[in-house]
Steps between C-alpha positions, in 0.01 A plus 500: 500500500816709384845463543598859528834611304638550782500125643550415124855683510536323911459167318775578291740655714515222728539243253804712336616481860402141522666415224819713602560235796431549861692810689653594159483936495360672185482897474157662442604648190597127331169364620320762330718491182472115413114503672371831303366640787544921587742528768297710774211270401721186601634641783113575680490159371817288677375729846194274493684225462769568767217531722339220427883320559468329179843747390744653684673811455925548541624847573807595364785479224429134463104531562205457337205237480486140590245225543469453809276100527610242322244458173338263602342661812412803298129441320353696257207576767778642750627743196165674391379520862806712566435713218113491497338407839304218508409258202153549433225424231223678665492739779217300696710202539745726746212716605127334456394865680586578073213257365297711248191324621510582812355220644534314815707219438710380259372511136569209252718755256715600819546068578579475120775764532655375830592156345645655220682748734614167682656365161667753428662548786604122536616550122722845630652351757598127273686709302826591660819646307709195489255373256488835289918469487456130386219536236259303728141659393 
């Protein structure tokens, strides 16, 4: 599995927010200054997130970007599925229609890479923001 650059620049954007405070407004174009990240790039970006209601979006003189949870109910998992889709290690694990072997049933590599896919997951979502603002890894 890869974490596209994409969810890599998510994950970073909402822990600038995070770290900014809850319902405190930052401008697009200061995001992508102190984050390094191409403005029209970040802004296809914070859309996924708005949708996902992990930001919201002010309109206005006095607008711009906000968290929009409290850290601590944002996980990592929540982040990179906005950005990516689903967290996945292997395709058959969402789809066993995928399995290379086409076989009826479940192969042993496709049980192998469902517990991992179970892990991770449990690992993504035990790691929430409030712990990345504290230094908790």
């Amino acid at each position: 599995m890869k974490i596209t650059q994409e969810a890599d620049y998510g994950l970073r954007v909402v822990l600038y927010l995070c770290k900014l405070g809850y319902g405190e407004k930052v401008e697009s174009k200061v995001i992508s200054e102190e984050e390094g990240i191409p403005q029209r790039f970040l802004l296809k970006l914070l859309r996924k997130l708005i949708q996902a209601d992990i930001i919201r979006s002010y309109r206005g003189v006095s607008g711009g970007y906000a968290i929009n949870k409290l850290p601590n109910q944002i996980t990592l998992k929540d982040v990179i599925e906005a950005i990516d889709g689903p967290v996945c290690v292997n395709r058959c694990v969402i789809d066993p229609s995928f399995c290379n072997r086409n076989k009826i049933g479940v192969c042993i590599v496709h049980k192998a890479m469902t517990k991992i896919q179970k892990n991770l997951n449990a690992e993504l979502e035990s790691m929430n923001f409030e712990k990345l603002v504290n230094g908790e890894v």
